[in-house]
C-alpha positions as a Python dict, from the first residue, in 0.01 Angstrom:
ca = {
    (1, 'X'): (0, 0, 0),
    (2, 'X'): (183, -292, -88),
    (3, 'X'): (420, -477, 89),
    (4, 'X'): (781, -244, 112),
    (5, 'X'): (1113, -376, 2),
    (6, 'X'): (1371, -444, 271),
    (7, 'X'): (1740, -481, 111),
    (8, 'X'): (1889, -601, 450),
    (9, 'X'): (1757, -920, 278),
    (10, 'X'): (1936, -773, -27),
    (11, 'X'): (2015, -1189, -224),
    (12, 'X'): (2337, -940, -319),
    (13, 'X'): (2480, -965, 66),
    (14, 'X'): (2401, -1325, 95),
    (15, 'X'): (2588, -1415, -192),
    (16, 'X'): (2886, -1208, -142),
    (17, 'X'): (2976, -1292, 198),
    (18, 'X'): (3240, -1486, 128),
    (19, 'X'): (3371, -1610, 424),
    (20, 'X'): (3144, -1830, 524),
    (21, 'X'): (3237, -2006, 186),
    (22, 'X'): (3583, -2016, 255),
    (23, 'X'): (3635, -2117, 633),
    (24, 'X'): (3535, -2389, 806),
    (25, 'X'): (3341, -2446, 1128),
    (26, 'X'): (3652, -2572, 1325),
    (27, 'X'): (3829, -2214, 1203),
    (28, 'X'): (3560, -2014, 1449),
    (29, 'X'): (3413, -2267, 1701),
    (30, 'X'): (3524, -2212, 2080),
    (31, 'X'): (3710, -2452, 2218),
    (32, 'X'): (3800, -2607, 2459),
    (33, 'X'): (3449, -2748, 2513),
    (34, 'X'): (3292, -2702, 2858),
    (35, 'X'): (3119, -2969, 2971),
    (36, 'X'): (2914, -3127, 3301),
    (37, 'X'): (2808, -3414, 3382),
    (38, 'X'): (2420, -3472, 3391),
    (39, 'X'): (2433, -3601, 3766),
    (40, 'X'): (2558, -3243, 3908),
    (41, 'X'): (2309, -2958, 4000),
    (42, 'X'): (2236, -2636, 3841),
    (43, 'X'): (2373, -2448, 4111),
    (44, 'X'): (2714, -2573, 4009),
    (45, 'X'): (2597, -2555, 3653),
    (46, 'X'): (2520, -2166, 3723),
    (47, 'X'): (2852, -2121, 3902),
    (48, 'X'): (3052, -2295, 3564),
    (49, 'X'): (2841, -2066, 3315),
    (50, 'X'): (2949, -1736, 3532),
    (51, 'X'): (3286, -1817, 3607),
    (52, 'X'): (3423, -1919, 3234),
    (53, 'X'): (3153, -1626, 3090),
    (54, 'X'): (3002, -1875, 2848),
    (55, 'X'): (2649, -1907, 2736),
    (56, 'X'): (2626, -2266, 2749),
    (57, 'X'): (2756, -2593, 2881),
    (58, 'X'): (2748, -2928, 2692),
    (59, 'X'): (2640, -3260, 2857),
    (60, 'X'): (2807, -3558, 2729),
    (61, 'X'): (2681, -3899, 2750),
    (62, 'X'): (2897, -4241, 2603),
    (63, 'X'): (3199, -4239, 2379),
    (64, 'X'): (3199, -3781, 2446),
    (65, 'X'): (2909, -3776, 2196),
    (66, 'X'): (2671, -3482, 2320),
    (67, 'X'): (2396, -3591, 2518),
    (68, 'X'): (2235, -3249, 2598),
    (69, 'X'): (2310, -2877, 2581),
    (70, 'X'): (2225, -2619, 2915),
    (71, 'X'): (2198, -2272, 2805),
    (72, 'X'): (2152, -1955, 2996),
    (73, 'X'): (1765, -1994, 2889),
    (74, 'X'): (1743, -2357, 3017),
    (75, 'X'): (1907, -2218, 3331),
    (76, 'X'): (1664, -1904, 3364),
    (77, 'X'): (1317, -2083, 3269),
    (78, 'X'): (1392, -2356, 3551),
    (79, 'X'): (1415, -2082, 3832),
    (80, 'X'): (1162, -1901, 3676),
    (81, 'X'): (892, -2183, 3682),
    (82, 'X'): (1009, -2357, 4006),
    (83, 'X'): (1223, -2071, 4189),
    (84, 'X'): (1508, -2113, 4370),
    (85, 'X'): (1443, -2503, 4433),
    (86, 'X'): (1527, -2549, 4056),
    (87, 'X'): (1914, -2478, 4170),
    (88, 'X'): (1901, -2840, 4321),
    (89, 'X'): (1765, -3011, 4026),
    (90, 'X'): (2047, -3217, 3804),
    (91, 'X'): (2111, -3049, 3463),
    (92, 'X'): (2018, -3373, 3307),
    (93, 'X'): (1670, -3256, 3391),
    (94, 'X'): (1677, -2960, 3280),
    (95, 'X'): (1925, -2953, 2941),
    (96, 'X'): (1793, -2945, 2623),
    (97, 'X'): (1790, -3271, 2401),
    (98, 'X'): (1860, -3396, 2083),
    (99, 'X'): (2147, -3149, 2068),
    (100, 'X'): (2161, -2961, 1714),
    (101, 'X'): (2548, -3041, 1600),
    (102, 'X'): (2760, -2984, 1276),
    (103, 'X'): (3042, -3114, 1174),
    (104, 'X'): (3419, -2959, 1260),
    (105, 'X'): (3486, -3011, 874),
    (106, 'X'): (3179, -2814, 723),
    (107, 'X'): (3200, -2510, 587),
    (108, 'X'): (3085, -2225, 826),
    (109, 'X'): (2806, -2163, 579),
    (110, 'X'): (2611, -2483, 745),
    (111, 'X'): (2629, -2362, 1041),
    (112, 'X'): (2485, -2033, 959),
    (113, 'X'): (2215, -2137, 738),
    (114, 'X'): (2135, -2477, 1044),
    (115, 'X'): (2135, -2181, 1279),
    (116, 'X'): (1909, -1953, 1150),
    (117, 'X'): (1669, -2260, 1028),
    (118, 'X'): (1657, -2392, 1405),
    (119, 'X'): (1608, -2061, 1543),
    (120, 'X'): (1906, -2159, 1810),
    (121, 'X'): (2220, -1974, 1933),
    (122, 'X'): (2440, -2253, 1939),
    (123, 'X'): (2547, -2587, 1793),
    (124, 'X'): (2791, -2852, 1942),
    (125, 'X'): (3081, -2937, 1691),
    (126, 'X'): (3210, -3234, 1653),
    (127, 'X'): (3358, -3465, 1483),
    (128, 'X'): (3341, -3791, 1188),
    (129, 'X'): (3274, -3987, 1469),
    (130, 'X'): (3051, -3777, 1667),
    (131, 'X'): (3284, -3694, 1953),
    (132, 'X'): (3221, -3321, 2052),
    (133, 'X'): (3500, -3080, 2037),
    (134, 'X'): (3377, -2746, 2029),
    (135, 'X'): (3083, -2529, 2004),
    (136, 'X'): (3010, -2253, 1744),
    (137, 'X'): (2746, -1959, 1840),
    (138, 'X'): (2560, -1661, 1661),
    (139, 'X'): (2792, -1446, 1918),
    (140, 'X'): (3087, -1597, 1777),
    (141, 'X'): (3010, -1583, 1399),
    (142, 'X'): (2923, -1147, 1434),
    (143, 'X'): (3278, -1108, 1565),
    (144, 'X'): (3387, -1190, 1220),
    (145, 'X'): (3517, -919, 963),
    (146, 'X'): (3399, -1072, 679),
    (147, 'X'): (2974, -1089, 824),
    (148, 'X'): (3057, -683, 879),
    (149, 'X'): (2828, -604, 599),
    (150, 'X'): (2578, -822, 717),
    (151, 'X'): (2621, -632, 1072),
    (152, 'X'): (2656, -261, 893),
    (153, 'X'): (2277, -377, 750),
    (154, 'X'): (2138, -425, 1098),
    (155, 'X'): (2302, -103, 1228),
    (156, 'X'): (2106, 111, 919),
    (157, 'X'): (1800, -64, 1035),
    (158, 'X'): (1835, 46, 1413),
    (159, 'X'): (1883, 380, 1284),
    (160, 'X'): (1675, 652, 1459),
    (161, 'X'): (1807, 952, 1282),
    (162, 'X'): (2031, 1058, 1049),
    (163, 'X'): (2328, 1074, 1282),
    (164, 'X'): (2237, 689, 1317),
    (165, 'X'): (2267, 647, 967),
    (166, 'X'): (2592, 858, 889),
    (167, 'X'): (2737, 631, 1160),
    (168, 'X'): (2688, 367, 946),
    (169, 'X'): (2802, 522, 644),
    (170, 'X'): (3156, 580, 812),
    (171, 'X'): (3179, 224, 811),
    (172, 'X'): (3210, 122, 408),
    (173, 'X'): (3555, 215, 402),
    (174, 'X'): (3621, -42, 608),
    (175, 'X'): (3397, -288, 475),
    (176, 'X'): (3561, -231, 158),
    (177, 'X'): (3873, -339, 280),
    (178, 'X'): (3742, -596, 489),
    (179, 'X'): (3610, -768, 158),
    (180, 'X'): (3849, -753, -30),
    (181, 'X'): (4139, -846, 198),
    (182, 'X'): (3892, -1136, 204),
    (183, 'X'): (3949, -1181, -192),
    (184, 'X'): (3616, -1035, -340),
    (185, 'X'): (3631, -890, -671),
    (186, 'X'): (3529, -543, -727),
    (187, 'X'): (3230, -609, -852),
    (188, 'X'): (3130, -815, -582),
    (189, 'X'): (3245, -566, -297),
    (190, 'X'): (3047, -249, -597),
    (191, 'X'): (2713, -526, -510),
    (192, 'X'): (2751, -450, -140),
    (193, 'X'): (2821, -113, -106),
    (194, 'X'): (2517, -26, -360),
    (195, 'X'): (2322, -282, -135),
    (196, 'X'): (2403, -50, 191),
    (197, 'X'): (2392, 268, -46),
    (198, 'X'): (1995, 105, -114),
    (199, 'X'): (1960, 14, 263),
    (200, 'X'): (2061, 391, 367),
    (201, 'X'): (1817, 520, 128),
    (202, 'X'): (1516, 293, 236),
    (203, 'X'): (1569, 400, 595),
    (204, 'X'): (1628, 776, 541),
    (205, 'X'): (1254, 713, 313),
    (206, 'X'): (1082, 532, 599),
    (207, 'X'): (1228, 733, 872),
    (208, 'X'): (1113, 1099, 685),
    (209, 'X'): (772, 926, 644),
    (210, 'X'): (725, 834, 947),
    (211, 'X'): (813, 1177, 1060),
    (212, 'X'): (597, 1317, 771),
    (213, 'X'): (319, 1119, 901),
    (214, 'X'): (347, 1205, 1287),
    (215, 'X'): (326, 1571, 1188),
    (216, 'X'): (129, 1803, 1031),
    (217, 'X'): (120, 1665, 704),
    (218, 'X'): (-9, 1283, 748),
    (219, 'X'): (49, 1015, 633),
    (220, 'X'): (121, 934, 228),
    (221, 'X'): (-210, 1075, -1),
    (222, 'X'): (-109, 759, -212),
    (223, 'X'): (53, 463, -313),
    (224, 'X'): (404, 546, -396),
    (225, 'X'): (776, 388, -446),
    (226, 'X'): (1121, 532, -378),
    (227, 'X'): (1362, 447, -632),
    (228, 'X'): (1775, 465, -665),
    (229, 'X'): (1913, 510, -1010),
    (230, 'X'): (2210, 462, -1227),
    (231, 'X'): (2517, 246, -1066),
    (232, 'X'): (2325, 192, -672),
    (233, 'X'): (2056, 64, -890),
    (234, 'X'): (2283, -169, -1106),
    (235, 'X'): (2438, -295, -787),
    (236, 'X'): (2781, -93, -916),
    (237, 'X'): (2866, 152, -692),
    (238, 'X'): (3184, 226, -560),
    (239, 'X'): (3315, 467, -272),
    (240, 'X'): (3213, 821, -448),
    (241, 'X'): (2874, 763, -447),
    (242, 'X'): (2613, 1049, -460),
    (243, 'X'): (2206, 1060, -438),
    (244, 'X'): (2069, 923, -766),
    (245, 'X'): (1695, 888, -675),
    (246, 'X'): (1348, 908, -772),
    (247, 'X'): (976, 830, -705),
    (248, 'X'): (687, 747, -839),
    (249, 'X'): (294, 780, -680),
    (250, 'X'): (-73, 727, -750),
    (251, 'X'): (-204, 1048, -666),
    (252, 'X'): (-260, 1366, -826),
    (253, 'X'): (-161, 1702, -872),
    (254, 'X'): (-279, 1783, -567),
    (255, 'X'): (-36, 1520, -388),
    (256, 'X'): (287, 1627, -536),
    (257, 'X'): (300, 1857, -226),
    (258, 'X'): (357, 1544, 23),
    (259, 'X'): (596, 1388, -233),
    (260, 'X'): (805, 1677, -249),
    (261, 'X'): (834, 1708, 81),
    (262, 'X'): (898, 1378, 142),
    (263, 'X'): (1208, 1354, -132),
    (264, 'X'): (1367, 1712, 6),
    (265, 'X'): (1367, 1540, 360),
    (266, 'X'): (1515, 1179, 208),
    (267, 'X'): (1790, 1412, 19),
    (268, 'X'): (1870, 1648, 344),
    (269, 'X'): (1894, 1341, 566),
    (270, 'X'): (2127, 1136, 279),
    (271, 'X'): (2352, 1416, 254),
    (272, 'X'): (2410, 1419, 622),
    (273, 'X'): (2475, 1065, 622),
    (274, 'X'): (2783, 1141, 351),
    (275, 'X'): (2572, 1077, 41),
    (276, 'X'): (2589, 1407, -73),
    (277, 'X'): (2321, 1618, -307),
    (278, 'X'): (2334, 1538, -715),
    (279, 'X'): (2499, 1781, -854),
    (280, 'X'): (2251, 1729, -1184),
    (281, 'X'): (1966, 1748, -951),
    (282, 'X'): (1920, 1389, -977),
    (283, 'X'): (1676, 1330, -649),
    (284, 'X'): (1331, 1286, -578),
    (285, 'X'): (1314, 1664, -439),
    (286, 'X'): (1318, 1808, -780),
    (287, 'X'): (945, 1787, -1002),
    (288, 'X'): (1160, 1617, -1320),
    (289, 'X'): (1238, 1292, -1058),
    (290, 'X'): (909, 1277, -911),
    (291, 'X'): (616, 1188, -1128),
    (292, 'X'): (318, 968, -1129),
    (293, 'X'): (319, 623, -1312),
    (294, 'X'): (112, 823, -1597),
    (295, 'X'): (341, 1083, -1585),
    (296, 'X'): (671, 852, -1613),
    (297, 'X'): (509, 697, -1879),
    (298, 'X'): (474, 986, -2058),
    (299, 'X'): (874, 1116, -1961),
    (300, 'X'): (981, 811, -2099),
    (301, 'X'): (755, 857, -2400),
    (302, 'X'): (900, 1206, -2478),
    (303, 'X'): (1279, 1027, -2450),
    (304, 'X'): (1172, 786, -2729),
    (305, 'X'): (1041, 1021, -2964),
    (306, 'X'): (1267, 1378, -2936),
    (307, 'X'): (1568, 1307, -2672),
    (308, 'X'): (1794, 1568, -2588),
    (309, 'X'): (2157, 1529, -2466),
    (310, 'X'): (2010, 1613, -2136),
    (311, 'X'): (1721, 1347, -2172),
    (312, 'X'): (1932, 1104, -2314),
    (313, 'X'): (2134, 1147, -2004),
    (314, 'X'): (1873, 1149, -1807),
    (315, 'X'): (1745, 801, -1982),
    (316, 'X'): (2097, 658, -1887),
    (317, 'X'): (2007, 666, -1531),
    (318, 'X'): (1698, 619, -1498),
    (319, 'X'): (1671, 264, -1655),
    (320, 'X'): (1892, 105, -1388),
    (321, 'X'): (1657, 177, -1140),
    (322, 'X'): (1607, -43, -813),
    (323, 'X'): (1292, 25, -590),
    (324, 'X'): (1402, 59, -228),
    (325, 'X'): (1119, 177, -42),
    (326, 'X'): (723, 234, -27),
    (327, 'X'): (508, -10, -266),
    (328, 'X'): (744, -278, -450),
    (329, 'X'): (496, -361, -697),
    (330, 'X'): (448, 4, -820),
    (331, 'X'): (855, 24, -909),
    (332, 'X'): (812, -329, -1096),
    (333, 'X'): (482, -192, -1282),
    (334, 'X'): (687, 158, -1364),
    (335, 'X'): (982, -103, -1497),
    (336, 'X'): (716, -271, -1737),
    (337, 'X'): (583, 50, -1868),
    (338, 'X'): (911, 163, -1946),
    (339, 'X'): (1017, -143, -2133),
    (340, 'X'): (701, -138, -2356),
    (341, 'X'): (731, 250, -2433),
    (342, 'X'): (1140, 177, -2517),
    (343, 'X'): (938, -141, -2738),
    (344, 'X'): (712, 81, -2893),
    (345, 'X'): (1003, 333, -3054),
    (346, 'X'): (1349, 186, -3159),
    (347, 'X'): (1472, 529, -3169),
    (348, 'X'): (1502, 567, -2786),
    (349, 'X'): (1803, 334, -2827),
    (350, 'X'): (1945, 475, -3094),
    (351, 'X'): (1924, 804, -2862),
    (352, 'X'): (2132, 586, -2610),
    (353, 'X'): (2392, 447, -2857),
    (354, 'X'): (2494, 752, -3043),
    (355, 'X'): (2786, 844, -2796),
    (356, 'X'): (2913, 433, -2806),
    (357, 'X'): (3039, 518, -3184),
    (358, 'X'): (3213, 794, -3059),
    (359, 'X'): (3424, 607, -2748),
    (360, 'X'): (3830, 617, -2764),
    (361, 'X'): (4092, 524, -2560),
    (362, 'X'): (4287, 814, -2369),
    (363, 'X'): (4614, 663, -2558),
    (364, 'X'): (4860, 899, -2737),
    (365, 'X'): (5005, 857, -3083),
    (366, 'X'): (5305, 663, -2914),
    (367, 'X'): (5051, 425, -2741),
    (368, 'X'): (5133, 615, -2419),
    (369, 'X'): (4837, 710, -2142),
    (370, 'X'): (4732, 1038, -2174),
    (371, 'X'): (4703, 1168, -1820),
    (372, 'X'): (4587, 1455, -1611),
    (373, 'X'): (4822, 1526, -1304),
    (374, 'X'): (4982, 1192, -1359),
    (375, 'X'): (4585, 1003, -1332),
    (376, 'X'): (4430, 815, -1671),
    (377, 'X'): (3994, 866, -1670),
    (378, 'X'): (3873, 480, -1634),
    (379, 'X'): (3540, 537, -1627),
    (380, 'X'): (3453, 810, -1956),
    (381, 'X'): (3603, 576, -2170),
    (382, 'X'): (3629, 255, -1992),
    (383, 'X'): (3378, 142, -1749),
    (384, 'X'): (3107, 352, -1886),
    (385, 'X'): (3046, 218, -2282),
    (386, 'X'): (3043, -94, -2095),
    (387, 'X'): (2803, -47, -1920),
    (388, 'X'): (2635, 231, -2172),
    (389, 'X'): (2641, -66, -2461),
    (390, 'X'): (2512, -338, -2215),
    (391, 'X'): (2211, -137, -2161),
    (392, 'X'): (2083, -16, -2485),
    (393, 'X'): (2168, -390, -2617),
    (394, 'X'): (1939, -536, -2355),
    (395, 'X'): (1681, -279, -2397),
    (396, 'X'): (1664, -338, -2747),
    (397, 'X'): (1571, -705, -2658),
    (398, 'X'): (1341, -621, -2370),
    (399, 'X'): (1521, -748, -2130),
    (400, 'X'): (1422, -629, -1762),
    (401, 'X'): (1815, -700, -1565),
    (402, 'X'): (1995, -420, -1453),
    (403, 'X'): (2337, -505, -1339),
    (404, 'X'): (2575, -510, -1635),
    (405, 'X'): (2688, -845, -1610),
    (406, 'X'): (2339, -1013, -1608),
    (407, 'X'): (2244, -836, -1917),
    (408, 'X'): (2543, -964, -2093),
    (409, 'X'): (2503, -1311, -1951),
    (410, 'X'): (2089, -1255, -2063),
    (411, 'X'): (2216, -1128, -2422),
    (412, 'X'): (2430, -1404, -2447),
    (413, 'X'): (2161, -1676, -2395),
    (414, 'X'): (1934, -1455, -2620),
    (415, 'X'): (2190, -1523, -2885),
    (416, 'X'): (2274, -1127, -2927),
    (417, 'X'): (2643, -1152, -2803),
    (418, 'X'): (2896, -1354, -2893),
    (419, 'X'): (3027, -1526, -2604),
    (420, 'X'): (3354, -1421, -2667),
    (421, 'X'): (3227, -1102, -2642),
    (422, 'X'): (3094, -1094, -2342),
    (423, 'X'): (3387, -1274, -2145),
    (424, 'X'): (3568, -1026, -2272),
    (425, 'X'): (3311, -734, -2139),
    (426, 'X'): (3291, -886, -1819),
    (427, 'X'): (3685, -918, -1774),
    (428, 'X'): (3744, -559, -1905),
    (429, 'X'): (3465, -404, -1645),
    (430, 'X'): (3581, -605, -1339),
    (431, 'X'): (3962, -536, -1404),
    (432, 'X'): (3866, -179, -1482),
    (433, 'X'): (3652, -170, -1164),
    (434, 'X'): (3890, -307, -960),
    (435, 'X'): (4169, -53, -1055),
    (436, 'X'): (3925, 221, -927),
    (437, 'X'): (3824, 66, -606),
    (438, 'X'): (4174, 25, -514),
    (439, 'X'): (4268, 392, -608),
    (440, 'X'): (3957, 493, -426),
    (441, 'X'): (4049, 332, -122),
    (442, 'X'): (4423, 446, -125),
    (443, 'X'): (4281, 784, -155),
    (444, 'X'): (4076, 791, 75),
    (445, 'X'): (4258, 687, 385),
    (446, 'X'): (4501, 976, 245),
    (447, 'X'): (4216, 1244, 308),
    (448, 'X'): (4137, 1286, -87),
    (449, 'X'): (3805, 1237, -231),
    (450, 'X'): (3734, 954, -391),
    (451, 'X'): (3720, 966, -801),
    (452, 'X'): (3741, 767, -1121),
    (453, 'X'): (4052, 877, -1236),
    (454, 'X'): (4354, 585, -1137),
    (455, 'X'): (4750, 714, -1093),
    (456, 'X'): (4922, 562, -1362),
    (457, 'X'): (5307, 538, -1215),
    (458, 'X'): (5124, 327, -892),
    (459, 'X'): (5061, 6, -1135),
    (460, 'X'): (5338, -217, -1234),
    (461, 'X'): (5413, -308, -1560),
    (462, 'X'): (5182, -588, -1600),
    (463, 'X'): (4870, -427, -1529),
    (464, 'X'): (4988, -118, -1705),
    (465, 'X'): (4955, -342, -2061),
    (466, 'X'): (4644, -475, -1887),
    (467, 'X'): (4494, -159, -1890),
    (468, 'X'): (4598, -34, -2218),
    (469, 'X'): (4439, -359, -2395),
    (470, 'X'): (4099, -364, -2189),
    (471, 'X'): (4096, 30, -2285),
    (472, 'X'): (4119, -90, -2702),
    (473, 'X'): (3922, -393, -2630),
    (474, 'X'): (3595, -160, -2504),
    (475, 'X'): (3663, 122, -2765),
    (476, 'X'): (3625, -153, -3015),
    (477, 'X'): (3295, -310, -2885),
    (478, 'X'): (3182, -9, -2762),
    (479, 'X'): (3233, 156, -3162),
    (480, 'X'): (3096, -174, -3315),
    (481, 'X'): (2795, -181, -3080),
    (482, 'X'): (2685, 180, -3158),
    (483, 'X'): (2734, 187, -3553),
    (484, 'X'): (2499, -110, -3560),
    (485, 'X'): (2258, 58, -3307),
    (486, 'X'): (2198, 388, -3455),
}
């Protein structure tokens, strides 16, 4: 089985962890510094480290530039090779030289990226001149809000069980606000929460295989890949999320037994976590999400040649996919099958297009919303032709992306989208996003479930008109796109 996809190294986390782009070292180092001078002896070195509860002392040599550094490892592999007598030794002996520094003036980004590259816990600050003045450590960079996703990651990966991972679920609400009190965009915060929806997933899959594997059944009959669909797989997922997933194998009939299993325990354990069930039956459990790469072929095959509404549907979500789990080269072989059968029949895409002609804005004869309980739908006829038109442009053109904005950015370069186009597109879905988001999370902390649908009388004036014009602007794309598509 090939090698299986970890998305606590999701790029989607790295780049959207803002903070470390926005503050500098000298905004999180500890100060003041602690020094000693080489000449004294660990003992009093020992005393200093316990007493101020630090992790390390700096040694400085001429003009307060560091000379050395004395961690608590320094201090515990000197008694460990020479015992007790190592307490008399001078810490000039026993520090750790060249010291690994950065600058008070860099962003904290360096200091991450210098940290993780030396494999050290701390660096010395200092300054132009090279006078120390502080001292930044791993410790100190976790206690941030803005790393929290990077922290929620490593807490789904020490999951044991799916208490451990509905823990971790609690936590998006607050990540959500974290970020964006931090000033990400929606989109940017929708990457990270389908990044954690993708790491919950891959964990719930490994830890019901493992479990699989320990008992009576054994271990996998085949190759296989779990795989999360429609906005988790786009990297667009908000607060409401529920299980969109599916997998595909390299066994037989026979197998589907294991596979079944496998999804049913990967769906109980999600739900538990606070992902709940598909209502449309959307998860691996059921025999229409769970095929083998022959057999997905051939799914896809029957879309492009006699779609229902259902399959058509069912299309819609499926072609964002994202493997999280399993064999990562069997979900990007499943990807290339599916573009060649979508190649190989243009009507697939006119199967995908045919509601876009029929999008229109929830605006009354008067130009006024028109509302249910005082909320306008921004998804139906908003955020999803977006999206909807993004897709069946791109799969026209064979392109592989999946997020909406990279397809539009990839159509543009393709010369099948006007740029003015997509600026517009991309404007329309992050302002439209970012109305949800907020509703979501006002809702939310007031005990309602989160939806789609935004109160109207909350937004001023401004963003009222806002909303009214992005709502025309994707009606007449989205009407455009799918007269010339079907």
């Amino acid at each position: 089985m090939g090698q299986a996809m970890s998305l606590g190294d999701d790029p989607a986390l790295r780049r959207l962890d803002v903070f470390p782009y926005q503050k500098r070292v000298g905004d999180v180092m500890s100060r003041p510094l602690v020094t000693i001078a080489p000449e004294r002896r660990l003992e009093e070195a020992a005393a200093l480290l316990a007493g101020r509860g630090i992790s390390a002392l700096v040694v400085l040599g001429e003009g307060e530039r560091p000379r050395g550094i004395l961690t608590e490892r320094d201090l515990t592999r000197a008694v460990g090779e020479q015992g007790a007598e190592a307490l008399s030794l001078p810490v000039g002996q026993v520090m750790s030289s060249p010291v690994a520094t950065v600058r008070v003036d860099d962003f904290v980004y360096v200091a991450v990226g210098r940290l993780d590259r030396l494999g050290h816990r701390h660096l010395v600050v200092v300054e132009s001149d090279g006078r120390a003045v502080g001292m930044v450590t791993t410790r100190a960079l976790l206690r941030q809000r803005a790393v929290i996703a990077l922290v929620l990651g490593d807490e789904i990966g020490a999951a044991v069980d799916a208490e451990g991972l509905a823990a971790a679920r609690g936590r998006l609400l607050e990540l959500a606000e974290g970020l964006l009190a931090e000033g990400l965009s929606a989109l940017d915060v929708a990457a990270v929460a389908s990044a954690i929806l993708r790491d919950l997933t891959r964990k719930a899959t490994e830890l019901a295989s493992a479990a699989m594997a320990a008992e009576s059944w054994g271990p996998a009959p085949a190759a296989w890949a779990m795989l999360v669909l429609g906005s988790g797989g786009r990297g667009e997922s908000l607060l409401g999320a529920d299980q969109d997933n599916a997998l595909v194998h390299l066994g037989g009939e026979a197998d589907d037994g294991w596979f079944a299993e496998l999804g049913r325990r990967v769906a109980d354990m999600l739900d538990h976590a606070g992902i709940p069930y598909c209502l449309g039956g959307v998860m691996a459990r059921e025999p229409a999400w769970r095929h083998t790469l022959a057999g997905w072929q051939g799914v896809v095959r029957r879309w492009a040649n006699a779609a229902s509404p259902t399959d058509v549907l069912a299309a819609d979500i499926f072609f964002d996919f994202a493997g999280v789990a399993g064999d990562g080269t069997l979900a990007g072989r499943l990807r290339a099958l599916a573009l060649v059968e979508v190649g190989a029949s243009p009507l697939l895409i006119q199967h995908l297009a045919a509601d876009l002609s029929r999008t229109q804005a929830p605006l009354g004869l008067l130009g006024g919303f028109r509302t249910e309980s005082g909320r306008v739908d921004v998804k139906l006829p908003g955020l999803l032709p977006i999206v909807s038109a993004a897709r069946a442009l791109a799969l026209r053109r064979g392109i592989d992306a999946t997020a909406t904005r990279e397809r539009l950015r990839a159509l543009e370069q393709a010369g099948a989208l006007p740029e003015a186009d997509r600026e517009l597109l991309e404007e329309a879905q992050g302002f439209l996003m970012g109305l949800v988001l907020e509703q979501q999370v006002l809702d939310l902390r007031a005990g309602r479930p989160p939806g789609n649908r935004v109160e109207v009388t909350r937004l001023d004036r401004r963003r009222r008109r806002r909303l009214k014009q992005a709502l025309k602007d994707v009606e007449r794309f989205a009407q455009a796109t799918g007269r010339g598509l079907v």
